[in-house]
N, C-alpha and C positions, 0 to 999 in steps of 0.2 A: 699529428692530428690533421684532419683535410681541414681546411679552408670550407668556411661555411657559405652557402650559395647566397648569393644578391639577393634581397627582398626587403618591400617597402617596408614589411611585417616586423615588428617590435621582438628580438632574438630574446627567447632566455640564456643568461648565464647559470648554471647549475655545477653541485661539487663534482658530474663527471668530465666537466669539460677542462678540467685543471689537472695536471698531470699528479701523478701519485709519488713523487720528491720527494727526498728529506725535505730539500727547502721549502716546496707548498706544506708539510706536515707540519714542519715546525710553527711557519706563520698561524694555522691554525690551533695547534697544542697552544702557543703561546698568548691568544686570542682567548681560548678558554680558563687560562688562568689569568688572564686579566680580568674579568668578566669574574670568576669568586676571588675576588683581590689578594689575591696570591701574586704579587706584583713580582717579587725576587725573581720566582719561577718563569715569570711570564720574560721578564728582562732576560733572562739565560738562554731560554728556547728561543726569543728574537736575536740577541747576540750571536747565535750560532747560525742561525742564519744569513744572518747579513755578510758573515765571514764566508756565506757560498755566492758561486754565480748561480745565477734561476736559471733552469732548460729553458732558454727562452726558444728555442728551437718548436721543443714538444708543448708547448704552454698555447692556448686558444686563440687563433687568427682572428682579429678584429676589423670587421672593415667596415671605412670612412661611413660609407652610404648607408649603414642599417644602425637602426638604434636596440640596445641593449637594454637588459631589465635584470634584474637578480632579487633573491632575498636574505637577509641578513643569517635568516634562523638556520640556513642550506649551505652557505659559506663562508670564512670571516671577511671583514670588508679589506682587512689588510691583503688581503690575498686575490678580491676583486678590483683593488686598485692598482695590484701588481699586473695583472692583466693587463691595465693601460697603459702602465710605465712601460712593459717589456714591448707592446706593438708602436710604443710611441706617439700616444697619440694626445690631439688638441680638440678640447671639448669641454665640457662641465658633465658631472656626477652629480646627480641628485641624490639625495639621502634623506628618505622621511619615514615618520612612524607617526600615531596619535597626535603627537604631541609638540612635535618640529619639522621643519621643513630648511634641509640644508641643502646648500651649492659649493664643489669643488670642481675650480678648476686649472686642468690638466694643459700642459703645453711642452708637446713634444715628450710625452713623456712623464714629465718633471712637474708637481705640484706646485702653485703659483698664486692661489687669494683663492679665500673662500667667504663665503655670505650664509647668514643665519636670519629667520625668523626669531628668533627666541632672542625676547628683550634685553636679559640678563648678558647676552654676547655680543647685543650690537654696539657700536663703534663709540655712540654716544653714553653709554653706559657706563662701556668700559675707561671711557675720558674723566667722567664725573667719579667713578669709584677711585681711580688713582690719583683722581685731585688735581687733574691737568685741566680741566675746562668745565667751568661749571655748568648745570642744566640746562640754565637759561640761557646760556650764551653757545650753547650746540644748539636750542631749538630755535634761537636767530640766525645762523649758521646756515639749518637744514634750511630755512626758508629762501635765501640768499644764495644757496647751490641752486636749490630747484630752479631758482630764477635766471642764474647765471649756467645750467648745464652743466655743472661742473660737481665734481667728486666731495662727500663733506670736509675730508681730510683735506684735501687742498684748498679749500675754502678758508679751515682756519690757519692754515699757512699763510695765503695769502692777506691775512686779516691781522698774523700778528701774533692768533692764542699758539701756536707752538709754534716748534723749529721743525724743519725737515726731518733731522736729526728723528727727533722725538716721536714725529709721526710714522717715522718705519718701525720705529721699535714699537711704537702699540700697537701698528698692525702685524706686524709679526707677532705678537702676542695674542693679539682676538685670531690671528687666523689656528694658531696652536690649541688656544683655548678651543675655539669651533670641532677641531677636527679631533681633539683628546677628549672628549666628550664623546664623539661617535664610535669612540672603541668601547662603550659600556655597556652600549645600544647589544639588548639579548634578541629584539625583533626591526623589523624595517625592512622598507623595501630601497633597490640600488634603482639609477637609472643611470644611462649613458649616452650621449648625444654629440655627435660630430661640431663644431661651430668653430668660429674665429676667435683665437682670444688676443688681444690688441696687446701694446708692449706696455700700454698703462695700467694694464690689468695684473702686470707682473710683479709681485711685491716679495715673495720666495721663492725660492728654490728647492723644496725637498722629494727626497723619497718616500715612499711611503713607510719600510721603514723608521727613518729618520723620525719621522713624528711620534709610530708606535715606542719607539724607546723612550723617547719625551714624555711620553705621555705615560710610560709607570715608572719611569723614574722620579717623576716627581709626585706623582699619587707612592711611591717608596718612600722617598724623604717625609712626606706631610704624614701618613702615615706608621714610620716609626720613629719619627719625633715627639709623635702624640702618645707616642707607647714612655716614651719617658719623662712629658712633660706633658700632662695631662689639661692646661687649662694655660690661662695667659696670665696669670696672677703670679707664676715661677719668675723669678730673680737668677740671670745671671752675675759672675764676676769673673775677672781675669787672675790667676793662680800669679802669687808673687814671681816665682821664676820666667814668668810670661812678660808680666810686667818690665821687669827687667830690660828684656829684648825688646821692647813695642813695638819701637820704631823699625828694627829691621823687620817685623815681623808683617809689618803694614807694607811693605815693600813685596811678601810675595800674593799680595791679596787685591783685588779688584778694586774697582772704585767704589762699588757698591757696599762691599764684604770691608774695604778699608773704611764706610761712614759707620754701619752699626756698629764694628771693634769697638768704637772713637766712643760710643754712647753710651756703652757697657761699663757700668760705673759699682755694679755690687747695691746699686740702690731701684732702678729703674725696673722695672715688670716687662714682661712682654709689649703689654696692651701699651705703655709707653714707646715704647721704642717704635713699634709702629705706626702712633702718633710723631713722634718726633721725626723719625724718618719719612714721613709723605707717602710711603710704598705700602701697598695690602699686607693681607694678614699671610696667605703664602708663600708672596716673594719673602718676606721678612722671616718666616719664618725657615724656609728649606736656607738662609743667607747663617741662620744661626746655628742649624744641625751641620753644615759644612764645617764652621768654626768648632762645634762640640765635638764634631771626629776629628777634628788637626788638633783637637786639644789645648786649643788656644783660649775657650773660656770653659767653665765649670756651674754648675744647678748648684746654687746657694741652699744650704739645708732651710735659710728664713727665708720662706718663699710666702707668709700669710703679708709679710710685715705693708704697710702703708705708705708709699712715698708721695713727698710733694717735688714733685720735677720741677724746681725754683728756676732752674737754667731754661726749660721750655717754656714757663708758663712768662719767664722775664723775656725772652724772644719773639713770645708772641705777643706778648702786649705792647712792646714799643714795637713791631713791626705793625702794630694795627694804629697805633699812633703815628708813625710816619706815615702812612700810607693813607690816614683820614685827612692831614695835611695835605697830602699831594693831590687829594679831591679835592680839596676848596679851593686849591689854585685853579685843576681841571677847570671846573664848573664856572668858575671865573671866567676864565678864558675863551670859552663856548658861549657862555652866554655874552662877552662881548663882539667874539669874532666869529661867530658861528661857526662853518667847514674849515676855515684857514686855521682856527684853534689845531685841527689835529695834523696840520704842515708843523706846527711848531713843537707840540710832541715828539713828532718824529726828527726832529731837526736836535732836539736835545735829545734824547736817547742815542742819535747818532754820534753825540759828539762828547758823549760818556768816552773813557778808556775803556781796554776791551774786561778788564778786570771788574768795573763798575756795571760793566754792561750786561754781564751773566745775569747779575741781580735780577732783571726786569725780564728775561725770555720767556712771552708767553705772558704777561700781567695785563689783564682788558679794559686796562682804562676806562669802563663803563661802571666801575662804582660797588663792584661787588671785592666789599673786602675779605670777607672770611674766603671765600676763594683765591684770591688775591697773597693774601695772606699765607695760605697753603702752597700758592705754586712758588713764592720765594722761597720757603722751607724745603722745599723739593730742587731747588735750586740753588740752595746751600748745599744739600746731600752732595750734591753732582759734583759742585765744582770746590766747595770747600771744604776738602777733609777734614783737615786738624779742627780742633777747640780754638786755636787762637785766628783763626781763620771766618768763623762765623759772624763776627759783627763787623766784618766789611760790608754788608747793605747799610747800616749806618751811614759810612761814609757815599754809599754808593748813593743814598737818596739824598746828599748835601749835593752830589754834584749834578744831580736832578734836576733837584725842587731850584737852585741856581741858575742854571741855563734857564728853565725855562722864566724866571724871575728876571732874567735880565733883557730874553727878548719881550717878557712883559712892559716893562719900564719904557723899552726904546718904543712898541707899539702902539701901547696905550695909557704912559706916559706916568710918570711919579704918584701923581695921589692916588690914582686905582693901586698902583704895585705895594705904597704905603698902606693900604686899607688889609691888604691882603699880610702885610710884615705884623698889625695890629690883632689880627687872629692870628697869625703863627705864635707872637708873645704870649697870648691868650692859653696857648697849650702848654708852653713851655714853663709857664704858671702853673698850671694843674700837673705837670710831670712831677716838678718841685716839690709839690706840697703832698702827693698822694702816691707818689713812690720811693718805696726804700733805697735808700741807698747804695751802688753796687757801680762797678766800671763800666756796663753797660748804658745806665742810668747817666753818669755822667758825659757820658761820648753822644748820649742824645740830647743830653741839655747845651754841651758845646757845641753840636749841629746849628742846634734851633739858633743859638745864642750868635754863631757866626752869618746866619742867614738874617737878623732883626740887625743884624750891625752892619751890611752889607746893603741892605735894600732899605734901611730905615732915611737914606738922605736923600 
């Protein structure tokens, strides 16, 4: 195809300008069965493509200085991003209809962060749905970027509420999110624009592609999992001969896929399990239909039956009970030493072992527990798989609430640190008297018990 001529004028992209390939057909065949969720279909026609090279030869000359326009309804977008991939270029794609207004952008090529108008995908959203940062402490956040020029994501890095770690992987997820949503899109308009994209802008990598397979394979999983599991009220359990193996069997499985195995107990529902695991309802869920085709668990025929998750509901209430502790001390602290309080925070969290340490990544020390609460449990998932493994935050909040009890004591001296030992008693009375009995139960009344014997002199 010639090389389109120079002009300031905004180019349309239309279906003649794309060469007539298997490989342009397929992306389109495979575009329109996604689109009536025929997802199998749509995955096979993409797979078979992705196994060709594109003419990029005969495929439409894009150049730097003119900006592009397309529309959704005239060609698939998989096919107008391949466009940018094959001339390699660096710029953002606009993507809007009624109802949304999206940004992808392109680097060299190669897909790299994308931006949503639509609430349900932005950053902060997607934090508070997974339970990683609560509401309030993203819209202090967004304030404190805006103020400092700086990124939200990095902001709450820099602040503490996540790890690096964690931040790549939600944005690799909203940016997935973002753009597997735009494959359903039946109307919209494309745009295209030349610009810089900086290297902090770059948070993946993919092909276009790459994302379309993403994007029905897992609209496939959620999809026919619901065909066999119709609601979240179904009970899985693990088939004796399963049982047997566990442990090797937890060996060939992920860290994720190795925590729900671990919860699967023949009594728990869906909707628990994605309680107890801290994860949404479709990671948790396509985490399960992988295990139901390795045949590693089984749909319990008593799927109405009622359970009390003793083991969540006993985790979560002493971890809101440690954690209302470790306010009182905070708020102590603060209000004796103002700014220097949170030197000392960080000076005891630092000098945690790195085992104790897990416990707290990402916990906002501003007083919100039910969130608080959920990002430890999320942080059990992560780092400790087994059952016998979960009630190290116990231990992890004696070596806590201790540091920082003892730079209390050296600071602001014995009877403030004893005032504060006479409300820890004060709990460790009410655990006593209004909780059952269980080894839980008692690893936190020895906690309390060690720390009232310790700072009581």
């Amino acid at each position: 195809m010639e090389t389109q001529k120079e002009t300031n004028e905004t180019q349309s992209f239309r279906s003649s300008d794309f060469p007539a390939t298997e490989f342009f057909l397929r992306l389109s065949e495979g575009t329109k069965f996604f689109r009536d969720k025929n997802f199998e279909k749509a995955i096979n026609e993409w797979e078979e493509a992705a196994k060709m090279r594109p003419d990029y030869e005969s495929t439409m000359r894009i150049l730097g200085s003119v900006s592009y326009k397309g529309s959704l309804d005239d060609f698939p977008l998989v096919g107008l991003f391949y466009a940018l991939a094959s001339n390699f270029q660096t710029g953002v794609a606009i993507v809007r209809n009624d109802h949304a207004h999206k940004e992808v952008y392109f680097k060299e090529g190669w897909i790299v962060f994308a931006r949503t108008n639509k609430s349900e995908e932005r950053l902060g959203n997607l934090l508070d749905k997974r339970k990683l940062v609560s509401q309030s402490h993203v819209e202090k956040m967004v304030v404190e970027a805006k103020k400092k020029g700086m990124k939200l994501g990095n902001c709450l890095v820099e602040n503490g509420l996540l790890l690096k770690k964690e931040l790549r992987e939600v944005l690799d997820l909203q940016i997935k999110e973002i753009l597997c949503d735009l494959f359903s899109w039946q109307e919209g308009e494309f745009y295209f624009v030349e610009k810089e994209v900086n290297d902090e802008d770059v948070v993946v990598n993919y092909t276009p592609l790459d994302i379309a397979l993403f994007a029905a394979r897992s609209a496939l999983d959620f999809s026919t999992f619901r065909k066999i599991v119709p609601h979240n009220q179904v009970i899985f359990y693990i088939p004796p001969y399963i049982e047997s193996a566990k442990v090797k069997i937890g060996e060939e499985l992920d860290a994720n896929e190795t925590f729900i195995f671990s919860l699967i107990d023949g009594k728990r529902n869906i909707d628990q399990l994605i309680k107890f695991s801290g994860e949404d309802e479709m990671f948790t869920i396509n985490i399960l239909h992988r295990l139901l085709l390795m045949g590693f668990i089984e749909k319990s025929k008593d799927s109405g039956a009622i359970y009390d998750d003793t083991e969540f509901k006993e985790l979560s209430q002493f971890l809101k009970t440690l954690l209302e502790v470790f306010r009182l001390i905070v708020d102590e602290l603060r209000k004796e030493l103002g700014v220097m309080a949170e030197e000392v925070l960080e000076r005891a969290k630092a000098s945690l072992n790195e085992e104790y340490g897990k416990v707290f990544h990402g916990i906002s020390q501003e007083g919100d527990v039910a969130n608080d609460t959920n990002k430890i449990l999320k942080n059990i998932s992560v780092n400790y798989l087994r059952p016998s493994g979960r009630l190290i935050f116990i231990d992890g909040f004696h070596g806590l609430m201790s540091n920082i009890l003892q730079e209390m004591r050296q600071l602001l001296g014995i009877p403030l640190t004893k005032k504060m030992v006479t409300e820890i008693a004060k709990v460790r009375g009410e655990v006593m008297k209004f909780c059952a009995d269980s080894p839980a139960r008692n690893k936190v009344l020895d906690t309390l018990d060690k720390l009232v014997t310790q700072f009581s002199g």
